[in-house]
C-alpha positions as CSV (number, residue, x, y, z in Angstrom):
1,X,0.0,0.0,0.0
2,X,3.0,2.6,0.6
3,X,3.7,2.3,-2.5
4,X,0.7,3.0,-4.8
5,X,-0.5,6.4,-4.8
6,X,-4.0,5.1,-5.2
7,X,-4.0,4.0,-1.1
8,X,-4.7,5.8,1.4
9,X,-3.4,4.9,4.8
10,X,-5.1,7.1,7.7
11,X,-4.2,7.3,11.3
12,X,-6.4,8.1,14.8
13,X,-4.4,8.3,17.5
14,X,-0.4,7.8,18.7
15,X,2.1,6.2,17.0
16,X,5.5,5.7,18.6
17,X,8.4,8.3,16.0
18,X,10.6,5.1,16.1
19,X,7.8,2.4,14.8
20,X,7.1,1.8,11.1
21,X,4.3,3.4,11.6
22,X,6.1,6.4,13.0
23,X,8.3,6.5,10.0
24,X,5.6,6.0,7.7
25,X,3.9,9.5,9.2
26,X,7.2,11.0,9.1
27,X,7.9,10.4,5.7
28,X,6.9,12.8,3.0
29,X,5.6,12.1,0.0
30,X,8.0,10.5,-3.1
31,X,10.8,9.8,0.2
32,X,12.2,6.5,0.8
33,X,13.0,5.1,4.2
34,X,13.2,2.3,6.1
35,X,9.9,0.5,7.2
36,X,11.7,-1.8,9.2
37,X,14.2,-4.0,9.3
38,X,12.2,-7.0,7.7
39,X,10.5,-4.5,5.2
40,X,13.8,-2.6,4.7
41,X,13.8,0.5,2.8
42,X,10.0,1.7,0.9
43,X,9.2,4.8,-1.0
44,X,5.7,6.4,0.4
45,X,3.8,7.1,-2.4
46,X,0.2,7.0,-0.7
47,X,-1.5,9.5,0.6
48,X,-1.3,9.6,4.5
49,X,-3.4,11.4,6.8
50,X,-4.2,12.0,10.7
51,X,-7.5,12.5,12.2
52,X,-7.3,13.6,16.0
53,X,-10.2,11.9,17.7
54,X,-10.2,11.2,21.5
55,X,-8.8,8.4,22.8
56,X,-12.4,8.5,24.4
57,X,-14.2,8.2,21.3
58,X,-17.7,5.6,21.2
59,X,-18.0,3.1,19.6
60,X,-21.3,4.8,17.1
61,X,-18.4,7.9,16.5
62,X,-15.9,5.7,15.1
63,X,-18.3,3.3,13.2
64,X,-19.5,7.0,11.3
65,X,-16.2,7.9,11.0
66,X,-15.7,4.6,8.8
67,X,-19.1,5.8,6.6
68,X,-17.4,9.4,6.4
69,X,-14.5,7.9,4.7
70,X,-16.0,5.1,2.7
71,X,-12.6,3.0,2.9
72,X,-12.3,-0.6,0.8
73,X,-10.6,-1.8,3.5
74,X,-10.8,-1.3,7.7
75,X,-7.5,-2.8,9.3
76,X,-9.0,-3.6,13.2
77,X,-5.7,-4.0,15.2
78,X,-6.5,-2.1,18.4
79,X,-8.6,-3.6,21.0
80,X,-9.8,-6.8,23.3
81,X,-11.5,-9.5,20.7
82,X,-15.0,-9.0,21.3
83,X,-14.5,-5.4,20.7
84,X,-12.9,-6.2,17.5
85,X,-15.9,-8.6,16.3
86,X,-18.7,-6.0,17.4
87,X,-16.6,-3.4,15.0
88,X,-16.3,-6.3,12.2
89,X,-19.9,-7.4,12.3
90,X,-21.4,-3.8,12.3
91,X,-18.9,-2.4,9.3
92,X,-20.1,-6.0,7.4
93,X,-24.3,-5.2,8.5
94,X,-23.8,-1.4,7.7
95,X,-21.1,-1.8,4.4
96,X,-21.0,-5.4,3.0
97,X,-18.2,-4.0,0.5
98,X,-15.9,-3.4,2.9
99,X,-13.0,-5.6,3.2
100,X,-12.5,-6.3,6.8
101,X,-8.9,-7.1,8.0
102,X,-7.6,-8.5,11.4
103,X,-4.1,-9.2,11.2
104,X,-1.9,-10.9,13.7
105,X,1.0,-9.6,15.2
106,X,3.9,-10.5,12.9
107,X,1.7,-12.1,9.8
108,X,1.9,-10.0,7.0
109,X,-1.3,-8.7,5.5
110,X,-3.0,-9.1,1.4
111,X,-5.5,-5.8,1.0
């Protein structure tokens, strides 16, 4: 995804500067850098953008936020399982088209 500029990859919330993600916010478009040290070096070509919502936010608020932007794909990687299921199966009721992913820590991702 970094490297097509046809994705978009948005962030809500922290992201530790050091992290791939981190680096990925950092990095401006057309620059390469190093992802990580699996990755290794990536040139951002998407478009990447922050939204500032509260670490308080409700569940409704976020699910809206997801209609706002009308993404192909929601990533869930924040949040206790059944948290994680109530977000998948009310995205799926409210936007079948939506690709939903849950990926596990170290298993790289298809979108």
């Amino acid at each position: 995804m970094i490297g097509d500029e046809k994705q978009n990859i948005f962030f809500v919330g922290y992201a530790d500067p050091d992290s791939p993600a981190g680096r990925l916010r950092a990095a401006k478009q057309g620059e390469t850098f190093v992802f990580s040290p699996r990755a290794g070096r990536v040139t951002r070509n998407c478009n990447v953008q922050d939204f500032d919502l509260t670490a308080h936010a409700n569940r409704e608020d976020l699910l809206e936020f997801v209609g706002r932007v009308s993404p192909r794909a929601v990533l869930l990687g924040h949040g206790d399982k059944p948290s994680r299921q109530w977000f998948e199966e009310s995205i799926r009721e409210r936007w079948p088209k939506i690709k939903i992913l849950q990926p596990q820590p170290g298993v790289p991702i298809q979108v």
